[in-house]
C-alpha positions, 0 to 999 in steps of 0.5 A: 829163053824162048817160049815154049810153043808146045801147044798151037792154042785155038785162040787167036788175035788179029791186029787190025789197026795201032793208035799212032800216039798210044798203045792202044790197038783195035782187033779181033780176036777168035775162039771156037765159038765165035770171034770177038773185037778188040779191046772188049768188055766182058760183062760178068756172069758170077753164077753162069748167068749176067744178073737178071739180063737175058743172052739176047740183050746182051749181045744186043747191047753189043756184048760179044764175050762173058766171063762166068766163075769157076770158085761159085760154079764149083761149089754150085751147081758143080761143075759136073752137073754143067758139063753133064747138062751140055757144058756152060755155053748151053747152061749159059744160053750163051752161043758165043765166047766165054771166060772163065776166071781161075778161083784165084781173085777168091783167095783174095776176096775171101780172105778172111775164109781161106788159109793159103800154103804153096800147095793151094788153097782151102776155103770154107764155102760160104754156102755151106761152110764145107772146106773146099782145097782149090790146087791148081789142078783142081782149077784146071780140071773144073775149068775143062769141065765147064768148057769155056773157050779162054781160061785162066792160071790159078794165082795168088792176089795179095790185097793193095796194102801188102807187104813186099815180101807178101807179093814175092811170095805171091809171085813165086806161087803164082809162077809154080802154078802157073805151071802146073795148071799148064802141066794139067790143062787136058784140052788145050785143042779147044780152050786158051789159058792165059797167064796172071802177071802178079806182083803189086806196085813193085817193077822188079817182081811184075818183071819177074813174073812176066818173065816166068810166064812167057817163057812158058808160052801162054795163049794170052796174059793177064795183069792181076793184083791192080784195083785191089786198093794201091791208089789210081796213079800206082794202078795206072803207073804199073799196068803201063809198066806191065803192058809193056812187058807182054808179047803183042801177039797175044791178048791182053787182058786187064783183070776187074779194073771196070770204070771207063777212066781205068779202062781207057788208061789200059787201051792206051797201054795196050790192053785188049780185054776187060770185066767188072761187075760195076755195070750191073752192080751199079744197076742193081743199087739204083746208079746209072752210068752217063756221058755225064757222070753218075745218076742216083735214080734213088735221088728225090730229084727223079721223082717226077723226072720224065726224062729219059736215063740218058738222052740218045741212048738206044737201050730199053731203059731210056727208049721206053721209060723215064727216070721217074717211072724206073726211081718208082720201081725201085722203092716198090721193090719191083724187080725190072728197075734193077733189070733196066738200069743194068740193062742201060750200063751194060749198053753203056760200056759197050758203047764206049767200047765201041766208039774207043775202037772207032777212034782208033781205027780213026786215028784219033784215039787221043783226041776222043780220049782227051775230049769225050767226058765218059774217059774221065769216069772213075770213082765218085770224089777219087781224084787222078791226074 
C-alpha cells in the first residue's frame, strides 16, 4: 500500500553525500526554526533546560538541535504554562530546532509506577504521586502546546528481557497509536511527527511495524526498544535490520543509544539523528569522555594533575582548567565541576559528529571508523565485536 501523503510536513531532509562502503549519509535536515546537519546529537534537555549548560554554549559547542521531555514538562510546569510563557523555544531559550519525545520511553522507565492497557497509559507521578492517564491523544495534544518542531508517536518500549508475546502486544499497540496520535496532531504545518519502529530483537515484528508505520506516511521514523538490555550484538544486528526497512527520504532517528561505539554503528546503517543523556550524565558523576577512553576525575591519580581533560580540545574545561583543579571542585561540592565536565562531553560528541560527517563527505567513513579510537567507545568492560 502506498503512503498516505495527507500531510506535506515542514521537516525536510536533504541528502548531500553516501558513504561508498556503508550506509552512512551526511545531510541536512530543515525545520521552521532553522536547519540541522546530519547525522546529529541531540543533547537532552529533560526538563526544558541541558543540566546547567547555558543555550549559547551548546550551540557553540556545535549543538544545532535539543530534545526536551514531554512526560516531565507535562507534570511540571505544565505544558500550558510553556505555551502561555511563549512556547518551549523561548522557555528553552533555544532559537533553533527542538524535539520532543512522546512520554512513551516513561512507560518503560517507569515501570514499576504505571499500569498499561491498549487505551494508554496511568502513571503516579513521581512529584506528587497524582495519577496521570497519558493516551496518545493526550501526548499529542501536550506536544502541540510545547510547540516543538519534530515531534514523536506515543509507543510501547518493552524492557530487553521481554517475552515474544510482550513485544506483539507492544507492537499492535504501538501501531493502534501511532495512529491516533496522527489522527490527533492539530499542527501538522508547523511540527513533523515521526513514528517509533518497535518490536525488540525479533525481524518479523520490526518488520510488521515498519510496515504499518509507512503506510501511514510519517514525516520521519524512528527505532525504539534498543539499548534497553538485549546485549550489544543483538542492538547492533536489529538496528542494521530495521534501518533498512525505513524509506530514505526520511529521517531516521536512533532513540537513547548514546556511546560513540553505538553511534558510529547506526550512521553506518543509516541513521541520521541521535540523543542520550550520557554526556551530561557523565559530566555530572565526575567522568569525562576522551579519544582515549573514559577518565575518573574522582581518581586520586588527578589530584595534582596539571594537565588538561583532554589535549586539543577546544571547550572550556580543558582551555582554562586542569584535572586537578575541576577533581578539587568536585569533592568541594562545587557546582562548576559537574557544569565543565559536561560542558567538555557535549564538546566532545559534537566533535565526533562533526569529524563522522567529514569522513563521509571525504569518502573515507570506513577508514575513520576503523582507525579513530573514539569509535570503539562503549560501556566500560562491555565487549563487542
Amino acid at each position: 500500500m502506498a503512503a498516505d501523503t495527507r500531510f506535506t510536513w515542514p521537516v525536510r531532509l536533504e541528502i548531500a553525500a553516501v558513504d561508498r562502503s556503508s550506509h552512512a549519509r551526511t545531510g541536512r535536515i530543515s525545520t521552521p526554526h532553522g536547519c540541522f546537519d546530519t547525522p546529529a546529537f541531540m543533547p537532552v534537555g529533560t526538563y526544558g533546560a541541558v543540566k546547567g549548560i547555558l543555550p549559547g554554549y551548546l550551540a557553540g559547542a556545535g549543538t544545532q538541535i535539543v530534545l526536551a521531555n514531554t512526560y516531565h514538562l507535562m507534570l511540571r510546569p505544565g505544558h500550558d504554562v510553556v505555551a502561555a510563557l511563549g512556547g518551549l523555544h523561548r522557555f528553552m531559550g533555544w532559537a533553533g530546532p527542538i524535539l520532543t519525545d512522546s512520554g512513551g520511553f516513561q512507560v518503560y522507565s517507569l515501570g514499576h509506577m504505571n499500569r498499561i492497557d491498549d487505551d494508554g497509559v496511568t502513571f503516579r507521578s513521581h512529584i506528587d504521586g497524582a495519577t496521570v492517564h497519558l493516551t496518545p491523544e493526550k501526548s499529542i495534544e501536550v506536544q502541540n502546546a510545547l510547540g516543538a518542531d519534530i515531534i514523536m508517536v506515543l509507543d510501547e518500549c518493552p524492557p530487553g528481557d521481554a517475552d515474544i508475546e510482550q513485544h506483539r502486544r507492544a507492537v499492535r499497540r504501538t501501531i493502534d497509536w501511532a495512529r491516533r496520535c496522527l489522527e490527533a496532531h492539530r499542527r501538522p504545518e508547523s511540527q513533523t511527527l515521526f513514528g517509533i519502529v518497535q518490536g525488540g530483537t525479533d525481524p518479523a515484528l520490526r518488520g510488521q511495524c515498519a510496515a504499518a508505520l509507512l503506510e501511514m506516511g510519517f514525516g520521519g521514523y524512528a527505532i525504539g526498544g534498543l539499548a534497553v538490555g538485549e546485549g550489544c550484538e543483538a542492538m547492533l544486528r536489529t538496528l542494521e535490520f530495521t534501518a533498512r526497512l525505513l524509506p530514505p527520504d526520511r529521517p531516521r532517528y536512533l532513540m537513547g543509544a548514546g556511546y560513540p561505539r553505538d553511534i558510529v554503528a547506526a550512521v553506518a546503517a543509516g541513521v541520521d539523528m541521535f540523543d542520550c543523556v550520557l554526556p551530561t550524565r557523565n559530566g555530572r558523576n565526575a567522568c569525562a569522555f576522551t579519544a582515549g577512553g573514559m577518565v575518573r576525575l574522582r581518581n586520586s591519580c588527578h589530584a595534582r594533575d596539571g594537565s588538561p581533560v583532554e589535549e586539543g580540545c577546544d571547550c572550556p574545561a580543558c582551555r582554562h582548567f586542569c584535572r586537578g583543579a575541576i577533581r578539587h571542585f568536585f569533592f568541594a561540592g562545587e557546582m562548576l565541576g559537574p557544569i565543565l565536565l559536561s560542558m567538555h562531553n557535549i564538546r566532545f560528541y559534537q566533535r565526533l559528529m562533526a569529524d563522522i560527517r567529514r569522513a563521509i563527505r571525504d569518502g573515507v567513513f570506513e577508514e575513520f571508523r576503523r582507525c579513530d579510537p573514539r569509535c570503539a567507545m562503549g560501556p566500560p568492560g562491555e565487549q563487542c565485536t
